[in-house]
C-alpha positions in Angstrom: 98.9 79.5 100.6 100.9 80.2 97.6 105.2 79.7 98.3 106.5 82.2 95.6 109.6 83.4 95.0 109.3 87.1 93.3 111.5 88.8 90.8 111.2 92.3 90.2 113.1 95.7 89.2 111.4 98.1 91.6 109.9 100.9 89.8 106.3 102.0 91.2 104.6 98.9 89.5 106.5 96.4 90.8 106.8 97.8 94.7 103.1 97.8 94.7 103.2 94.3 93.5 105.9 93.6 96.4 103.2 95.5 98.9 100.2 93.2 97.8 102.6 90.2 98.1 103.7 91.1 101.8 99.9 92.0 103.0 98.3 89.3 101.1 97.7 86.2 103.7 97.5 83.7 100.9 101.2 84.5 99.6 104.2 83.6 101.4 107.2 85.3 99.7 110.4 82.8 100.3 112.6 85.8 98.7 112.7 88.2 96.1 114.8 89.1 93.1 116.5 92.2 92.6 117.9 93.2 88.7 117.9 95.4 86.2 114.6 96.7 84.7 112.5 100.2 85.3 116.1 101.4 87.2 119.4 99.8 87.7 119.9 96.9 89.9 121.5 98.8 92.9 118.5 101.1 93.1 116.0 98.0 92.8 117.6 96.5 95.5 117.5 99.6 97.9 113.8 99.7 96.9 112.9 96.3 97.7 114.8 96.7 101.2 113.5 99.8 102.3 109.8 98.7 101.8 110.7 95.2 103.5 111.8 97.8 106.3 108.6 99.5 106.2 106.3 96.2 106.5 108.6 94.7 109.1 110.1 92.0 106.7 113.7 92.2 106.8 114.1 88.6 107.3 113.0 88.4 103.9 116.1 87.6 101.6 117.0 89.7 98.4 118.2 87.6 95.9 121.2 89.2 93.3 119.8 88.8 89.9 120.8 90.1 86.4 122.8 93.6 85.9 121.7 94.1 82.0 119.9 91.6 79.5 121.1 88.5 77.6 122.5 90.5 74.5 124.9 92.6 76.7 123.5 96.2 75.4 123.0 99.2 78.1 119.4 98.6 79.7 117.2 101.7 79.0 115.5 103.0 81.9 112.3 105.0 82.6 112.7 108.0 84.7 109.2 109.6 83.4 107.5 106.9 84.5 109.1 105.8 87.8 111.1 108.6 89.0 114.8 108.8 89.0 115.1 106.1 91.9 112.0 103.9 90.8 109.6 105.3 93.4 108.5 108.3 92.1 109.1 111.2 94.7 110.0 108.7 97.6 113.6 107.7 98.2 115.0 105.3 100.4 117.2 107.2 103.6 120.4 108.8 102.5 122.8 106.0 103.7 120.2 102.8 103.4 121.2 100.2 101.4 120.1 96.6 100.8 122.1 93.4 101.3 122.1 91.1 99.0 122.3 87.4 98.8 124.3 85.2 96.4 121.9 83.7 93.5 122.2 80.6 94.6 120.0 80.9 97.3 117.3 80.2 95.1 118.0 76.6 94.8 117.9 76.1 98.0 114.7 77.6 98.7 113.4 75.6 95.7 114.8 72.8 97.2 113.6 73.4 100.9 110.2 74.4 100.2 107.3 72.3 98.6 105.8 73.8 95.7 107.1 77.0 94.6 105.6 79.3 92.8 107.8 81.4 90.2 106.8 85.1 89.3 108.5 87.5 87.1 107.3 91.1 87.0 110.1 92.4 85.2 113.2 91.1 82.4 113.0 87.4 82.0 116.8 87.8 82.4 117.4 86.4 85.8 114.8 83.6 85.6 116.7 82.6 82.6 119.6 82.2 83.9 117.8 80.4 87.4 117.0 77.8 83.9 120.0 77.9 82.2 122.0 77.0 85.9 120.0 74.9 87.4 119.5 71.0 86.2 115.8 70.4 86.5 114.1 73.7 87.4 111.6 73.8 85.1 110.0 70.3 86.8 111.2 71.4 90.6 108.8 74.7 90.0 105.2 74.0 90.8 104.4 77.3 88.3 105.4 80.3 86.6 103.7 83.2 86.2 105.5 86.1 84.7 103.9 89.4 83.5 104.8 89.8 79.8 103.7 90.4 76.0 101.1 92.0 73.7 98.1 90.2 72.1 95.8 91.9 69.9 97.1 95.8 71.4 100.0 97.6 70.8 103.2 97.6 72.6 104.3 99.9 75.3 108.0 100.2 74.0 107.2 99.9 70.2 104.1 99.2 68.1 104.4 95.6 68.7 106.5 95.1 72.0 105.7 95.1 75.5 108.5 96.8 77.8 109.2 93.4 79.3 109.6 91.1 76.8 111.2 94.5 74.8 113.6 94.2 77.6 115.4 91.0 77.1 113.2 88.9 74.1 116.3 86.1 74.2 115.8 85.4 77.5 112.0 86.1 77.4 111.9 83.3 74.2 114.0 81.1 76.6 111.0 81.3 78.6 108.0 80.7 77.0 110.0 78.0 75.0 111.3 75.9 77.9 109.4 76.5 80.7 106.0 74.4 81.9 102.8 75.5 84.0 103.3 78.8 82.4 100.7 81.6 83.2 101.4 84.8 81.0 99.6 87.8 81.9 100.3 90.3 79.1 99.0 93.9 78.2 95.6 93.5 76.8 94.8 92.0 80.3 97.1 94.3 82.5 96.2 97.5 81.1 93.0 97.1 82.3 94.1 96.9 85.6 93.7 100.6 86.4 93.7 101.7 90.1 92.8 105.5 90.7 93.7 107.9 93.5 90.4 107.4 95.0 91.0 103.6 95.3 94.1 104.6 97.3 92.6 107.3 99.2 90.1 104.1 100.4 93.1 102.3 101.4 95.0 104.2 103.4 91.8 105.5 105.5 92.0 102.2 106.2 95.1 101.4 106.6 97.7 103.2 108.9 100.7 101.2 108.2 104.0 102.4 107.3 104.2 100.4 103.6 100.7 101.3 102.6 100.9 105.2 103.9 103.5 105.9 101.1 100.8 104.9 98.1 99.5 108.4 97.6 102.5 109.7 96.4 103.8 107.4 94.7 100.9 106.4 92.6 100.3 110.2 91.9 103.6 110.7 90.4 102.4 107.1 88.6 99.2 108.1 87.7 100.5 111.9 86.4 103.2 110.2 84.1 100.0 107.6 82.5 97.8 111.2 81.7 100.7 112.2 79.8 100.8 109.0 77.8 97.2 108.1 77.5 94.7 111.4 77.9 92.0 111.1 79.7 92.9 108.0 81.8 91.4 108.4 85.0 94.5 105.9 87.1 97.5 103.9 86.1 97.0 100.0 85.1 99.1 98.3 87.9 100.5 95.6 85.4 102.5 93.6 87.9 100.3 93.4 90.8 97.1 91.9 88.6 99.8 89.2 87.8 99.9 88.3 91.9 96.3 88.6 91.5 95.6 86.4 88.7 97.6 83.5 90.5 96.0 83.6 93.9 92.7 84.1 92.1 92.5 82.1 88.8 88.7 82.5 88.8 89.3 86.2 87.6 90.6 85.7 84.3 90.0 83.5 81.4 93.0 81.9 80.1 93.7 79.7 76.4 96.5 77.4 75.9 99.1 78.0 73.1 102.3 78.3 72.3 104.1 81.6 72.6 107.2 82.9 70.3 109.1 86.3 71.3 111.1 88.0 68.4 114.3 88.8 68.9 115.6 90.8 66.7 114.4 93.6 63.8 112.3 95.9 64.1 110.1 93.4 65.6 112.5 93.1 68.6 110.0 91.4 71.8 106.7 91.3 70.1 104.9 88.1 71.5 103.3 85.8 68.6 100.4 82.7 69.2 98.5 81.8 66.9 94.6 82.2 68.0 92.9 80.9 64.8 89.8 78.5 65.6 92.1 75.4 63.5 94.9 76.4 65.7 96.1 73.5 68.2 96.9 73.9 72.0 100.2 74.2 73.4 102.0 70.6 74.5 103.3 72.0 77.1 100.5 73.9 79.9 101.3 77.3 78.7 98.6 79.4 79.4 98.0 83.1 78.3 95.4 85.6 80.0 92.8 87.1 77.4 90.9 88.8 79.7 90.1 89.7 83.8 87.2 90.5 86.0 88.3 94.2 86.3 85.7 95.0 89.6 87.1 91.8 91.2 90.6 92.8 91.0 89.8 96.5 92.2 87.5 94.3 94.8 91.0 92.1 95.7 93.2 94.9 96.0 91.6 97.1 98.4 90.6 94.1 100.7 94.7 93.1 100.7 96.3 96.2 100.6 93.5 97.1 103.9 95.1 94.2 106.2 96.6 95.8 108.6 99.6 92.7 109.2 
């Protein structure tokens, strides 16, 4: 059973991440992080309580993270991916709101619960600060995984940069530079992640309840804004829930050890650099990046955990 505590910016990838989370039975979510990211942090937080509403997990606590990134500039947003309010066509009740509980909360989970696991589906900006705050974090942490970067494919933001690390590359270099037991699952793994309507068609014949039953329309809208980017695709890589994925199921992916540098600034603003050469040494620190996954074993793990019916 994995402790985590989750940061996210709900938008349609990470609410299916916070789905698999709540129906997985080897992950016990201690809280989760609401900031800035796909929409603003208000909107994140109303997502992420209104689908702890639908699975029966209001005694879950939100956690108030970061309002805009490290440099202080305007967060852009992606309406044409995620829908106005982050959830494609589905919004929260008119009136619903989520409560939110001081940052600090997080120590004391840290504190009160025996190895934690960290991961961070969206800006690095919150669990920066959660290092820059806190005295010994990076040792109290069991691990970190965090969903992040572009090795050997393009960016999803620019040529280079992944929206993530794009985001808020000083707090993402903060990251990779200071943190240990650091699992980084970045595009040229995620993108092949790609769940299609049939796979969610499967699920919900299976599943009657209330979380899972609003997948269909919000991975359509999903799924109809990645066919407008990338012809031809058949689904829409779920980025942030192969990241849950990858931690409860290590065996899926191959992983090598090296050190990590995020630009940023220039026109190079959040590309992720390693160096991969054969002479090349690994990291001193465990910092591990994800080359490639087991795609039919992740389609295999999804379906089985977004199927319990808990």
């Amino acid at each position: 059973m994995k402790n985590i505590l989750l940061f996210a910016d709900p938008g349609i990838d990470d609410s299916v991440a916070i789905m698999y989370a709540l129906l997985n039975p080897d992950i016990n979510v201690l809280g989760i992080v609401s900031s800035y990211g796909n929409v603003e942090k208000n909107q994140a937080t109303d997502n992420i309580a209104y689908l702890l509403k639908l699975a029966g997990r209001t005694d879950i606590p939100i956690i108030g993270g970061s309002n805009s990134p490290s440099s202080g500039k305007i967060p852009t947003y992606y309406p044409e991916i995620h829908g106005k309010e982050g959830l494609g066509p589905i919004r929260p009740p008119e009136n619903f709101s989520g409560e939110l509980t001081n940052f600090s909360k997080l120590y004391t989970i840290i504190k009160e619960n025996k190895d934690v696991t960290i991961v961070d589906v969206g800006r690095n900006t919150s669990l920066a600060a959660l290092y820059i705050l806190g005295e010994n974090i990076a040792n109290d942490v069991k691990e970190f995984y965090i969903m992040g970067g572009a090795f050997f494919v393009p960016g999803n933001v620019t040529p280079s940069a992944e929206a993530n690390f794009y985001g808020d590359p000083i707090a993402s270099e903060l990251v990779v530079k200071n943190l240990d037991n650091l699992y980084i699952a970045p595009l040229n793994v995620t993108n092949k992640a790609i769940v299609t309507l049939e796979h969610i068609q499967t699920i919900q014949e299976m599943n009657g309840n209330p979380l899972v039953q609003i997948l269909d329309d919000v991975m359509t809208y999903y799924i109809d804004a990645y066919k407008k980017l990338i012809p031809g695709i058949n689904g829409a890589p779920l980025h942030d829930v192969v990241t849950l994925s990858l931690m409860v199921n290590p065996e899926m992916g191959k992983t090598i050890r090296r050190d990590v540098e995020v630009l940023t600034t220039g026109l190079g603003q959040g590309t992720s650099i390693a160096d991969f050469r054969v002479s090349s040494k690994p990291a001193e620190k465990n910092i591990n990046i994800y080359l490639e996954i087991d795609y039919q074993m992740f389609v295999k793990d999804f379906i089985e955990v977004m199927t319990r019916k808990r």
